[in-house]
C-alpha positions as CSV (number, residue, x, y, z in Angstrom):
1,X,103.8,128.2,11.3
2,X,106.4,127.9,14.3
3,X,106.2,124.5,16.3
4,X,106.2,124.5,19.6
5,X,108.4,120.9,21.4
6,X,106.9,120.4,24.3
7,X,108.7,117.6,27.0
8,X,106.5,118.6,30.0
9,X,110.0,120.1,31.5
10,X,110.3,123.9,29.8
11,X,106.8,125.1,28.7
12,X,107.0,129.0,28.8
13,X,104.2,131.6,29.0
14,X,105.1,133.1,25.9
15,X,104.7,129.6,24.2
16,X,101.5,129.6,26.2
17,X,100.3,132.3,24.4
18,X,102.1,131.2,21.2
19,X,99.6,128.0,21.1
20,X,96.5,129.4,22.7
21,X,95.7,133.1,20.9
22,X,98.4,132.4,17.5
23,X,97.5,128.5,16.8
24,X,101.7,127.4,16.6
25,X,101.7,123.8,16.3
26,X,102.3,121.2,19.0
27,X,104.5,118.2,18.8
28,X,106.1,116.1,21.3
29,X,110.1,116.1,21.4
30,X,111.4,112.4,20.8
31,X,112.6,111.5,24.5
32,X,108.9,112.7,26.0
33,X,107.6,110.2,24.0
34,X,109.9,107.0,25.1
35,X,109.2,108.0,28.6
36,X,105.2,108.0,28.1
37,X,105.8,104.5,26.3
38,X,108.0,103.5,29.6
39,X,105.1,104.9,31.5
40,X,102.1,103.2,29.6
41,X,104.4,99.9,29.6
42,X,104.1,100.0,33.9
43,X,100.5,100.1,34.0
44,X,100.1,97.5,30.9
45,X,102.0,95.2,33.4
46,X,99.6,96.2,36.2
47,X,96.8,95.1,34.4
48,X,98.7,91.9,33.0
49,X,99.4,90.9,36.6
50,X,95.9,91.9,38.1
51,X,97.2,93.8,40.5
52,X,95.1,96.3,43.0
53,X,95.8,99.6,42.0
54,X,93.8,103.2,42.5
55,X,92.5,104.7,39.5
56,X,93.6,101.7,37.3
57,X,92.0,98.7,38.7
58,X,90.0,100.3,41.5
59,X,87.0,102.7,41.4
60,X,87.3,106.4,42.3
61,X,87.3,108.7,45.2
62,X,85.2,107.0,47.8
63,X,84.7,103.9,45.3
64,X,88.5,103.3,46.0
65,X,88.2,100.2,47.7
66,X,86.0,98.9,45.0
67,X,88.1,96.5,42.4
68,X,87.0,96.7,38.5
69,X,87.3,93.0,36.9
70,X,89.9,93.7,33.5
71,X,86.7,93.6,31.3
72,X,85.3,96.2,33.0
73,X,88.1,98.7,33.2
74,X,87.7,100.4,29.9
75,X,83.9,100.9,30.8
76,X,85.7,102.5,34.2
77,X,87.4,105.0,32.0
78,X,84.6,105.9,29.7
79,X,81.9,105.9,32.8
80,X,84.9,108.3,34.8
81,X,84.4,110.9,31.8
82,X,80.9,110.5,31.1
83,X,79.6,111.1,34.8
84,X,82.3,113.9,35.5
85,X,81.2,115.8,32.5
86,X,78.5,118.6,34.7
87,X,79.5,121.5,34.4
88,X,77.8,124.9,34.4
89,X,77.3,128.1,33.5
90,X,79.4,130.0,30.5
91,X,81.6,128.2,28.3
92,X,85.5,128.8,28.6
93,X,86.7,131.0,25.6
94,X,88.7,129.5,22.7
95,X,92.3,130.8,24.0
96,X,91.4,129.6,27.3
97,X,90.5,126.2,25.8
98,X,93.7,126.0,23.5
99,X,95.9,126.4,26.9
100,X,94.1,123.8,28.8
101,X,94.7,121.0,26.2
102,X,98.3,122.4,25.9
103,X,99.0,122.4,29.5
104,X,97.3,119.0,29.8
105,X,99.4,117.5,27.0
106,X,102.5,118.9,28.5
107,X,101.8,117.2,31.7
108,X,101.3,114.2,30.7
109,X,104.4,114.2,28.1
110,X,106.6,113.9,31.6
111,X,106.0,110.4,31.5
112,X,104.3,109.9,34.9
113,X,100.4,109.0,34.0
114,X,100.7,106.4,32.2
115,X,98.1,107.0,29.1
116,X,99.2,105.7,25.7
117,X,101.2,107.7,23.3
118,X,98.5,107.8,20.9
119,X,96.0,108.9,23.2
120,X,98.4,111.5,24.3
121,X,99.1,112.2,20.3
122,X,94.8,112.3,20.0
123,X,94.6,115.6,22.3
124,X,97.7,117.1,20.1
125,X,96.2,116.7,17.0
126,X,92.9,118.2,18.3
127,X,94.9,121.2,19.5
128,X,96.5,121.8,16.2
129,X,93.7,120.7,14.0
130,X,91.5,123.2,16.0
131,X,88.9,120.6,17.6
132,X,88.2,122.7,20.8
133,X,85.8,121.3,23.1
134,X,83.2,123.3,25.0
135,X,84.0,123.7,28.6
136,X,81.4,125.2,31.2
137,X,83.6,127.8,33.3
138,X,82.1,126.6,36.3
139,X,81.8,122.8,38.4
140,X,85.8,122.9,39.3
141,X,87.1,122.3,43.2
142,X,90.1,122.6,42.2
143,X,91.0,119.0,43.9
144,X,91.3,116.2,42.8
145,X,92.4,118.5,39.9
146,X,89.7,120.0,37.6
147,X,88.0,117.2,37.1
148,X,84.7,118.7,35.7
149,X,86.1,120.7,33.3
150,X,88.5,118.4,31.9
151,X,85.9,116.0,31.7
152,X,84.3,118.2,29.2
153,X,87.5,118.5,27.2
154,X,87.8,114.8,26.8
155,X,84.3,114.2,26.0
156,X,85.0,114.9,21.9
157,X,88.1,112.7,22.1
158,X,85.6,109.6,22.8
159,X,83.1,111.1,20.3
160,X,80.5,112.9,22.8
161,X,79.7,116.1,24.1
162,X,80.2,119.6,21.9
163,X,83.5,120.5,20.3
164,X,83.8,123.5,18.5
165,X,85.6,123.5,14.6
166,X,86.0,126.0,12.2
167,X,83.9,128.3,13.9
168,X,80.9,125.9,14.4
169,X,79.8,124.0,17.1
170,X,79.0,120.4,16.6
171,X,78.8,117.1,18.7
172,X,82.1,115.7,19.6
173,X,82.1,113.0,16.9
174,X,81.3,115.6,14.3
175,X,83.8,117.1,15.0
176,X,86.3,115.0,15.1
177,X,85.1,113.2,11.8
178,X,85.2,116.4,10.3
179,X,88.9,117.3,11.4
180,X,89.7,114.0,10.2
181,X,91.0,112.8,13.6
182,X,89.7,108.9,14.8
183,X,88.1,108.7,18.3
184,X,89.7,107.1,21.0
185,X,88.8,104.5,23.1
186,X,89.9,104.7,26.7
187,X,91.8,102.2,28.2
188,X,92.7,101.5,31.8
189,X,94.2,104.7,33.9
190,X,93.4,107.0,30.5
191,X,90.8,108.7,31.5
192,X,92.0,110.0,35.0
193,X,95.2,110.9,33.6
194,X,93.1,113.0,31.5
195,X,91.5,114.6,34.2
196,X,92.9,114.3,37.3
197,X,95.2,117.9,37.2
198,X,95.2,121.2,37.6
199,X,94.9,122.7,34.2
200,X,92.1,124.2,34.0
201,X,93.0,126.8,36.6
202,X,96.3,127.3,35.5
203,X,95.1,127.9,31.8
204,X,93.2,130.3,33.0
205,X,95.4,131.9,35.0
206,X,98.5,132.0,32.8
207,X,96.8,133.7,30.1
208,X,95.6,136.0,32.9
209,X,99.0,136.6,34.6
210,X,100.8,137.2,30.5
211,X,97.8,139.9,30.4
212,X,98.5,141.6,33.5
213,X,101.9,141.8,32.8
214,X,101.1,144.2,29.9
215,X,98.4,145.7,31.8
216,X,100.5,146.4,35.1
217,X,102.5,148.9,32.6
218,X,99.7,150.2,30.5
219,X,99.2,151.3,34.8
220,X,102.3,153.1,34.4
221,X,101.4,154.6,31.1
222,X,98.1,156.2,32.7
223,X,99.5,157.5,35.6
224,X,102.1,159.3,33.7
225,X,99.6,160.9,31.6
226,X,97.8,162.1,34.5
227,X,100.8,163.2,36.6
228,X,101.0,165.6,33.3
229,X,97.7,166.4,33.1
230,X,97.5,167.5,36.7
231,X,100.6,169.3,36.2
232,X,102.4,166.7,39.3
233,X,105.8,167.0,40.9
234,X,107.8,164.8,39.6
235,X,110.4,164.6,42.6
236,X,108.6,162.0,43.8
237,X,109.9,159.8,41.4
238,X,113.9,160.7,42.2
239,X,115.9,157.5,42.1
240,X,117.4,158.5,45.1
241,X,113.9,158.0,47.7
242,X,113.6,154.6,46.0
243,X,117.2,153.0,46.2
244,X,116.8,153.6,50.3
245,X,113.0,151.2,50.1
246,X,114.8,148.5,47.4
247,X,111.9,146.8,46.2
248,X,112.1,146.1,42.7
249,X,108.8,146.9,41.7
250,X,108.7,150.3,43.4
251,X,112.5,151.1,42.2
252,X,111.1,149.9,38.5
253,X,107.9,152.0,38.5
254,X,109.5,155.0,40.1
255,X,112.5,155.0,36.6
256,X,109.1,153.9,34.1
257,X,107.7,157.2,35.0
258,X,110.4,159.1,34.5
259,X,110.9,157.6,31.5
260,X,107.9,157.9,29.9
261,X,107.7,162.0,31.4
262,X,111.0,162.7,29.6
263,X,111.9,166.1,28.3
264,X,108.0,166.8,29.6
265,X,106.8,170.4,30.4
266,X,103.9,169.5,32.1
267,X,105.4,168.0,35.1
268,X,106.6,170.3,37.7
269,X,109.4,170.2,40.5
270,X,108.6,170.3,44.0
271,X,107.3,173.9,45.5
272,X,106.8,175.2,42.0
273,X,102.8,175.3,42.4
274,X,102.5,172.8,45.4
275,X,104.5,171.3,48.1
276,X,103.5,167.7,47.2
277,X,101.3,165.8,45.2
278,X,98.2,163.6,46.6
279,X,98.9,160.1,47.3
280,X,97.3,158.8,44.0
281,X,100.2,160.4,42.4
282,X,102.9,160.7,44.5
283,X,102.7,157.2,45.6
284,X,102.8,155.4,42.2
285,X,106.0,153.5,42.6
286,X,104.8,152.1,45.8
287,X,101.2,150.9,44.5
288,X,101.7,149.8,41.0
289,X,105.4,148.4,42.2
290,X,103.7,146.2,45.4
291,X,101.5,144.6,42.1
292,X,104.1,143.7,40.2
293,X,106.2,142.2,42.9
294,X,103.1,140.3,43.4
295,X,102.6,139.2,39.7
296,X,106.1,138.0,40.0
297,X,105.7,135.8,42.5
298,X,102.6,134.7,40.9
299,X,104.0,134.2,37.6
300,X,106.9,132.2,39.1
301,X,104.8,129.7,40.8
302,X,102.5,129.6,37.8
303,X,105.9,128.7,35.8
304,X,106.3,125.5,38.3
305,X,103.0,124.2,38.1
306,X,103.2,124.5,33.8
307,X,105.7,121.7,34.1
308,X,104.6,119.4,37.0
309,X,103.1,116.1,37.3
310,X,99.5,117.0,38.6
311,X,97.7,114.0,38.5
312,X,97.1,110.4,40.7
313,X,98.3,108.2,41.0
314,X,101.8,109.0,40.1
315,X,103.5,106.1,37.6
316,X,107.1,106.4,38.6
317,X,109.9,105.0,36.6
318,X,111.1,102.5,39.2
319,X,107.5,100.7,39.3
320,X,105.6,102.1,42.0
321,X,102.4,103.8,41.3
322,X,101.5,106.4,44.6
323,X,98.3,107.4,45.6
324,X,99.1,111.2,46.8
325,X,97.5,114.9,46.3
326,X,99.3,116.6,43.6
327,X,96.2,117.1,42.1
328,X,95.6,119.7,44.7
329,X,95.3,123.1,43.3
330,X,96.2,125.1,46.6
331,X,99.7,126.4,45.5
332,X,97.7,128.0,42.3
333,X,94.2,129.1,44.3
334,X,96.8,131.2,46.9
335,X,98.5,132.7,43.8
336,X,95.5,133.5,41.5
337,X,94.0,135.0,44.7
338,X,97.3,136.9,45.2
339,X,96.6,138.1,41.6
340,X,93.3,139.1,42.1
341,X,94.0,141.3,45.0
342,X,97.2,142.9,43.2
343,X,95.4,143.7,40.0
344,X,92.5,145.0,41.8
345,X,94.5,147.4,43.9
346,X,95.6,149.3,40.3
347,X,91.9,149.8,39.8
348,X,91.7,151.6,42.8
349,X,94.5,153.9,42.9
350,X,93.1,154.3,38.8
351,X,89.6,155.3,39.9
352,X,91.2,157.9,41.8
353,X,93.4,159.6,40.2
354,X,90.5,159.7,37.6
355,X,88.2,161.2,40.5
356,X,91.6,164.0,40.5
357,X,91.0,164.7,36.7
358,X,87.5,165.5,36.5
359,X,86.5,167.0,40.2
360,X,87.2,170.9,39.8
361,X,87.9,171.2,43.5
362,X,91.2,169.2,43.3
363,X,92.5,170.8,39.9
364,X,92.5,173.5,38.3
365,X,90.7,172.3,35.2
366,X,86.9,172.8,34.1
367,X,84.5,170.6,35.8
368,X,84.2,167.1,34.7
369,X,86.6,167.9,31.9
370,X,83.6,170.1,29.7
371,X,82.6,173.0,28.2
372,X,79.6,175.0,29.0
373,X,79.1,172.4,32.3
374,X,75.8,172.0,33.6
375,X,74.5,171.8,29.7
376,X,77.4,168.8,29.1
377,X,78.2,166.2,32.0
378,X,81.4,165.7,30.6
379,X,83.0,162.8,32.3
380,X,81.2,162.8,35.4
381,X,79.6,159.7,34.7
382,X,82.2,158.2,33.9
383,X,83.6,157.8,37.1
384,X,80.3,156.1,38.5
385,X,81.2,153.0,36.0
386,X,84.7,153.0,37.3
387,X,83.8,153.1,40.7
388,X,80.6,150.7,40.1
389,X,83.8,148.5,38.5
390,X,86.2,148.6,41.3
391,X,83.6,148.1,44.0
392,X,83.0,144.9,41.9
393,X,86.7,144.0,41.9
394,X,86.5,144.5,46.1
395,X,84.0,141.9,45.9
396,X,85.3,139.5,43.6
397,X,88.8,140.1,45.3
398,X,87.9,138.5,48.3
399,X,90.2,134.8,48.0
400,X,88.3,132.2,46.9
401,X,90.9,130.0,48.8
402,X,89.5,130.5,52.1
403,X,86.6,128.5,51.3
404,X,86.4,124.4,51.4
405,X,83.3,122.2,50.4
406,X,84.3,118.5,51.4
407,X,83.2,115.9,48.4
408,X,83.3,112.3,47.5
409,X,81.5,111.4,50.9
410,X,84.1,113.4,52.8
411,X,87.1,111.0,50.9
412,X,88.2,114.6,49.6
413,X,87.4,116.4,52.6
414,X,89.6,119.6,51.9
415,X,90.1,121.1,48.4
416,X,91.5,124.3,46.8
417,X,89.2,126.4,44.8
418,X,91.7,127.4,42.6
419,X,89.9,127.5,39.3
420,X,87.3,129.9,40.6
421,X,90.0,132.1,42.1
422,X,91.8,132.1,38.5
423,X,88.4,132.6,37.0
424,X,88.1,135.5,39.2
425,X,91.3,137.4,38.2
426,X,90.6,137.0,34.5
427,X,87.2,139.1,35.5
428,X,89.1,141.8,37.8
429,X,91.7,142.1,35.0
430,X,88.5,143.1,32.3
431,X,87.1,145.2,34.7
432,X,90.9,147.0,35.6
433,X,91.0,147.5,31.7
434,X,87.7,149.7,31.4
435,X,88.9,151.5,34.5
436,X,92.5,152.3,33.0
437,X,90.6,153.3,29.8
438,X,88.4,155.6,31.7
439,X,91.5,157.3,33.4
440,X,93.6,157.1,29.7
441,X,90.2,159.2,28.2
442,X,89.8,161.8,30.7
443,X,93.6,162.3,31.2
444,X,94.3,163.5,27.5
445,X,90.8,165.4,27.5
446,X,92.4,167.5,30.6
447,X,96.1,167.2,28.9
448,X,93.8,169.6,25.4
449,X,92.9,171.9,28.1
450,X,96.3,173.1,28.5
451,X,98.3,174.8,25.8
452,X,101.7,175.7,25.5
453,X,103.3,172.7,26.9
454,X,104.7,169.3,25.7
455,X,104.3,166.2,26.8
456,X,107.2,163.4,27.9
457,X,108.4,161.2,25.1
458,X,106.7,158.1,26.3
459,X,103.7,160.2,26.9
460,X,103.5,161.7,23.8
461,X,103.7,158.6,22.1
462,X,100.6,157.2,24.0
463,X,98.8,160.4,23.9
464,X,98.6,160.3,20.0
465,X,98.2,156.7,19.7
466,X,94.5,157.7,21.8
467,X,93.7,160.6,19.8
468,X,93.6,158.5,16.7
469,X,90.8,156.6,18.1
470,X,88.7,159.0,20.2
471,X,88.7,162.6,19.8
472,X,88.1,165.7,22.1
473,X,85.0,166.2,23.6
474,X,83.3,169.1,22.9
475,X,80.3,168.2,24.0
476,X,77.9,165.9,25.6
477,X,77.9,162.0,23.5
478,X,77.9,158.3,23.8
479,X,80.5,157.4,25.8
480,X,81.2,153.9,25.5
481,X,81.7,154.0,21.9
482,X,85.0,156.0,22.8
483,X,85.8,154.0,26.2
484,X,85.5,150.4,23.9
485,X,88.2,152.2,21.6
486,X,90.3,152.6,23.9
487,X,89.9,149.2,26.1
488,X,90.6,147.4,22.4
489,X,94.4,149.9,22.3
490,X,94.9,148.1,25.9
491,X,93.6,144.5,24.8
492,X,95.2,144.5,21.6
493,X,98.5,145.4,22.9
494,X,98.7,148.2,20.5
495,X,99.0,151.2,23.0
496,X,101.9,149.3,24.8
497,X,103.4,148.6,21.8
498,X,103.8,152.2,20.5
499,X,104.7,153.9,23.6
500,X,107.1,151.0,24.0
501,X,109.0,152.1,20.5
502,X,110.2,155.5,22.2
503,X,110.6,154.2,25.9
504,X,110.7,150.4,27.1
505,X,109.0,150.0,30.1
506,X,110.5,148.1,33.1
507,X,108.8,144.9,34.5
């Protein structure tokens, strides 16, 4: 099994993935640990000296002004992740988990929160031990961090709550009895360094952003097969038109469909049986390349806030402990929002080239992609669950950032959001998937309607990779059997993967 060295200074989002979907070990590199030592060895002094400090002799929020007598601050920390602990609704899956307690470890091996190394070593070993705690997906304001759900994470670290092991879930001390991992108990500052961050949101979202970069070509994939299907011009795709509009996306898209139609028969050249292509095909490189410039700038925030300090107060290295708001989730809840509305976008230009396919008065094709229509429905339904999917995505597009519920008696009187806007973008990415599926299906049933021609070597490659999972339809049958087959080619990175042998795909 690879190890993963994490220092809270390089995390990637391949390592990301690495820890949270393969199970590659944690461990902390040697100079992470001396500086969570230095860090623990401020607030130790703190205490020794009964000074007045937030979060470490003080209450929370509002109770700030409250001071906590030195043999009550461990009954503080244990109280903080005891009432915090409310979350609702469904519980996070595993991968999503697995991130979180990565990106929380890597945090706090920056050496600014002053928790105790073996605290700090506690949440490592549950990581690679497999203890994952159950997390609601829902109770997050995304400021003062994710407080709620990281509540939930600790909970089996102090032997309560519900922690799931070996593919059973068990109360928190079970749990960790059974993975052979002692309980902690929390001293003073230990629990809101646990929970004070954003992690939660970004864990969600970084898995979410690593997917969509697959998916944003898998976009390119479809579209190719379609532009083949509906016999398209491919001059619209001419290097030339793109280098005069330089936007790297658009540019990138423009050569990943020419790629992928290479040494194609299908495609046709301007004025050969149209002037021009609608915009759903002809405008490719200028949709799916506005995403991905999106998802870059997404991904390269993400990639900041993976290695920041996130929680309060701050323990800096020359003494001082500051009260601020990098807890605040607002540079994430912009950016997952961002995602949302990017990844949505290639559901709808998806859904219509799919309307293209199957509607006999824009091709040339049988209607709804059948035999004997009228007996058979084809794919005409179809496209109702793709369009009842990206009216969905219009919905859930709209930024969750806009919105601000003040808490903590109006102490925290403006937060971000963030979590439910990265919550958000995970569920428009599922929904894009079935979409792209739908549009993958009915764009090699049209491609079996047409004989004599070959297909693009990136095409073909994808093309066959489908038909060994779902056949032609010759008649009416149960759809979703077919569309699940091919959603698991997209989630499963197989598809990519195979057309990617013959043609590599620009991001």
């Amino acid at each position: 099994m690879n190890t993963i060295f994490i220092n809270g200074q390089d995390l990637t989002l391949e390592q990301i993935v690495q820890v949270s979907r393969q199970n590659h070990e944690v461990r902390l590199e040697d100079l992470a640990e001396i500086r969570v030592a230095a860090s623990r060895g401020i607030v130790d002094g703190i205490v020794r000296d009964n000074k007045v400090v937030y979060g470490i002799t003080t209450g929370f929020g509002i109770f700030s002004s409250v001071s906590i007598s030195a043999e009550d601050c461990k009954k503080l920390q244990r109280n903080l992740i005891l009432s915090h602990a409310c979350g609702a609704g469904k519980n996070l899956p595993t991968d999503a988990v697995r991130a979180i307690m990565l990106l929380r470890a890597n945090a706090l091996s920056k050496g600014f929160s002053g928790i105790r190394l073996t605290t700090l070593e506690t949440l490592i070993e549950m990581l690679n031990k497999g203890v994952h705690p159950v997390i609601p997906e829902k109770g997050s304001l995304g400021a003062s961090g994710d407080l709620v759900p990281l509540a939930h994470m600790v909970l089996p670290m102090i032997g309560e709550g519900k922690a799931e092991f070996k593919g059973k879930v068990m109360h928190g001390a079970e749990a960790m009895k059974s993975a052979g991992i002692p309980i902690v108990e929390l001293v003073e500052k230990e629990g809101l360094a646990l929970i004070n961050g954003t992690q939660v949101m970004t864990g969600i979202g970084a898995l979410a952003v690593y997917d969509s970069i697959e998916l944003i070509k898998i976009c390119d994939i479809a579209s190719a097969l379609t532009l083949e299907a509906l016999r398209g011009i491919k001059d619209a795709f001419d290097p030339r038109t793109h280098r005069i509009r330089p936007h790297k996306g658009q540019i990138e898209t423009a050569e990943n469909i020419l790629k992928l139609t290479e040494d194609s028969t299908f495609v046709t050249r301007q004025g050969e049986l149209r002037v021009q292509d609608a915009y759903s095909l002809r405008c490719v490189p200028q949709v799916h390349g506005a995403s991905k410039d999106a998802l870059r700038g997404v991904e390269e925030k993400m990639l900041i806030e993976i290695n920041s300090v996130t929680d309060n107060p701050i323990v800096l290295e020359d003494g001082d402990v500051i009260s601020g708001g990098n807890f605040h989730g607002q540079p994430m809840a912009l950016s997952f929002d961002f995602l949302g509305i990017a990844i949505a976008e290639l559901a709808n230009i998806s859904e219509r080239r799919l309307e293209r396919l199957i509607n006999n008065q824009l091709n040339d094709l049988p209607a709804f992609l059948v035999k004997k229509g009228g007996l058979n429905s084809g794919f005409m339904i179809t496209q109702y669950a793709a369009a009842s999917l990206v009216s969905e995505n219009k919905v859930l597009a709209h930024p969750a950032s806009v919105d601000s519920i003040p808490s903590s008696a109006n102490q925290e009187d403006h937060v971000s959001m963030g979590t439910i806007a990265a919550r958000k973008s995970r569920e428009i990415l599922e929904n894009t998937k079935r979409v792209l599926a739908t549009e993958l299906m009915a764009a090699c049933q049209a491609i079996d309607f047409r004989k004599g021609l070959e297909l693009g070597k990136g095409t073909s490659a994808a093309y066959k990779t489908i038909r060994e999972v779902v056949d032609f339809i010759e008649e009416d049958k149960i759809m979703y059997d077919d569309l699940d087959a091919i959603t698991e080619l997209i989630s499963s990175s197989k598809l990519l993967n195979n057309v990617e042998k013959e043609v590599k795909l620009s991001y």
